[in-house]
C-alpha positions in Angstrom: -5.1 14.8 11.3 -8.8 15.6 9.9 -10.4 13.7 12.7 -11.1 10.5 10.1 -10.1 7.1 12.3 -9.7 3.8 10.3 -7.8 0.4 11.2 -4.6 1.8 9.4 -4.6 5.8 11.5 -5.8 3.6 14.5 -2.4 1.6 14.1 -0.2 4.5 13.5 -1.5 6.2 16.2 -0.7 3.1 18.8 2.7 3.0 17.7 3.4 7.0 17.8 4.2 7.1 14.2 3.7 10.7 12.5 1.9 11.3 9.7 -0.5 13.6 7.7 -3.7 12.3 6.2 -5.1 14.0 2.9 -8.8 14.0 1.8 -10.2 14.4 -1.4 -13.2 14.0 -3.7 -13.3 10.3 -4.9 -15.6 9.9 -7.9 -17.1 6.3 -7.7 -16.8 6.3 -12.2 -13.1 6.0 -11.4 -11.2 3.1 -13.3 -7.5 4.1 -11.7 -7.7 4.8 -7.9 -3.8 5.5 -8.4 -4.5 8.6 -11.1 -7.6 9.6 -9.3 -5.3 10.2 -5.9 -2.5 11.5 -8.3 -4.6 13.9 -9.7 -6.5 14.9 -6.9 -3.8 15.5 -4.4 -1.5 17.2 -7.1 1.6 14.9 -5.5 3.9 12.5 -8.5 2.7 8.9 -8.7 6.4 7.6 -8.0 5.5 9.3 -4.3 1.7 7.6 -3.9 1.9 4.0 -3.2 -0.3 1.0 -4.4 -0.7 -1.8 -2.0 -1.0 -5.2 -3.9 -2.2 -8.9 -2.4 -0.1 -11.4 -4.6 1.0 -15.3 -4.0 3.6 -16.5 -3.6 4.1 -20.4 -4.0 0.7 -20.3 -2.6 1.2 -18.1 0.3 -0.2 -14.7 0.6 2.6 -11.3 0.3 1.8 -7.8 0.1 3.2 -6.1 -2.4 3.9 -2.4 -2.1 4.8 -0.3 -4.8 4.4 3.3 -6.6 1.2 3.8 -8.7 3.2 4.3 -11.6 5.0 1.1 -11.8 3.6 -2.2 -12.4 4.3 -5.0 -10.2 7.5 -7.3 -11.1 6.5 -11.3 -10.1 10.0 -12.6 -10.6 10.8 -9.9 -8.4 8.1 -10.3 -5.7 8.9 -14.1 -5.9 12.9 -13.5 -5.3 12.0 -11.4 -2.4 10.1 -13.8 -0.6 12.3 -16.5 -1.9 9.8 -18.1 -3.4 9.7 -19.6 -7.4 6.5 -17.8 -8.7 4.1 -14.7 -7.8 0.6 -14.2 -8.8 -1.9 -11.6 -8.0 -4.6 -13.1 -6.3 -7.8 -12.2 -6.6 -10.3 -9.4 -5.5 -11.5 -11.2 -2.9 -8.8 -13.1 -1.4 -7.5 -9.5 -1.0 -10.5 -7.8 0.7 -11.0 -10.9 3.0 -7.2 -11.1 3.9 -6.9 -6.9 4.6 -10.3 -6.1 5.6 -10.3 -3.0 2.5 -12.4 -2.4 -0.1 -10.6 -2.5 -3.7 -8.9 1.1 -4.0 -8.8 1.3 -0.8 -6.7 -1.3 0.2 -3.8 0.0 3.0 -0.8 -2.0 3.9 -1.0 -1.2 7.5 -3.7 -3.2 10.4 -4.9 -6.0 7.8 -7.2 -8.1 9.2 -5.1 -11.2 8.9 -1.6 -10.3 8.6 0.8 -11.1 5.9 4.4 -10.5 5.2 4.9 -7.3 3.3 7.5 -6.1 0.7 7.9 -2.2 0.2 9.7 -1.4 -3.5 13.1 0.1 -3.4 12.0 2.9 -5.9 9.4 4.2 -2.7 12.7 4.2 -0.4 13.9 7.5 -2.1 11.5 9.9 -0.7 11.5 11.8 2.5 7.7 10.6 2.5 5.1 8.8 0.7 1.4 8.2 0.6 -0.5 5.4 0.9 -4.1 4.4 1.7 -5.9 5.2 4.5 -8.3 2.2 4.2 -10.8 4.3 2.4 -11.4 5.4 -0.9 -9.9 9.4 -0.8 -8.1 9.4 2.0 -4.6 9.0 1.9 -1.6 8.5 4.9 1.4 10.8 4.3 4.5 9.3 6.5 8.0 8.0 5.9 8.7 5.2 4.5 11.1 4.1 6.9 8.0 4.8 9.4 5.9 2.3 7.1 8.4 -0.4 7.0 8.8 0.4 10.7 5.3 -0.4 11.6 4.6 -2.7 9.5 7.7 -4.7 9.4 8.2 -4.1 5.7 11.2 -6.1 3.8 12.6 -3.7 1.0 13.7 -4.8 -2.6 13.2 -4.0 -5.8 9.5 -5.7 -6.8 8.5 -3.5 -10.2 9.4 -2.3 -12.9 
């Protein structure tokens, strides 16, 4: 670890998970914080993971999913068992997670929601995911992440 505490380190810390943090050089002129860590930290996009804040009937899911996918709705709303999905917006997400857009983790929101982790990130020893900062990413198993967060798995993209 480079020494760099937020909410979502904090939590994995508490709860003795391991994992490896990764910096790099974000450019604020970004458009695609999911190429920008792709690039940046030389690792494939199915192995980096977006974290999503979506609707479901209403209630608030987060959606967890590889950068180079694209969230599934009909999916997200079958997971939850719900009829329809919907991203919601920018500021429903920061408010609910306490992260900026593009830095948006899916571990120590600020008010907690239930959280689905894609299938397709289930196939890797490990996987990235946001720190809760823009360029800096949390290596760790996905079974840790599920773990700790008390992810449900299914297939939410396509």
């Amino acid at each position: 670890m480079t020494g760099k505490s937020t909410p979502a380190t904090t939590l994995l810390d508490a709860n003795g998970i391991t994992y490896r943090l990764h910096g790099y050089a974000h450019s604020r002129a970004t458009r695609s914080y999911g190429a920008e860590a792709v690039e940046q930290l030389g690792v494939s996009a199915a192995r980096i993971l977006k974290t999503l804040v979506a609707l479901v009937d209403e209630s608030p899911v987060t959606a967890v999913l590889p950068v180079c996918r694209e969230l599934d709705p009909k999916a997200l709303a079958r997971a939850r068992h719900g009829r329809r999905a919907v991203l919601a917006e920018v500021s429903t997400a920061q408010r609910r997670t306490g992260y900026l857009r593009g830095a948006v983790s899916p571990l120590a929101h600020r008010i907690p929601m239930p959280i689905v982790l894609d299938s397709a990130a289930t196939e890797f020893d490990t996987v990235y995911v946001s720190a809760g900062r823009r360029g800096l990413e949390i290596e760790l198993a996905p079974t840790a992440l599920r773990e700790v967060t008390g992810a449900s798995t299914a297939p939410i993209s396509c």
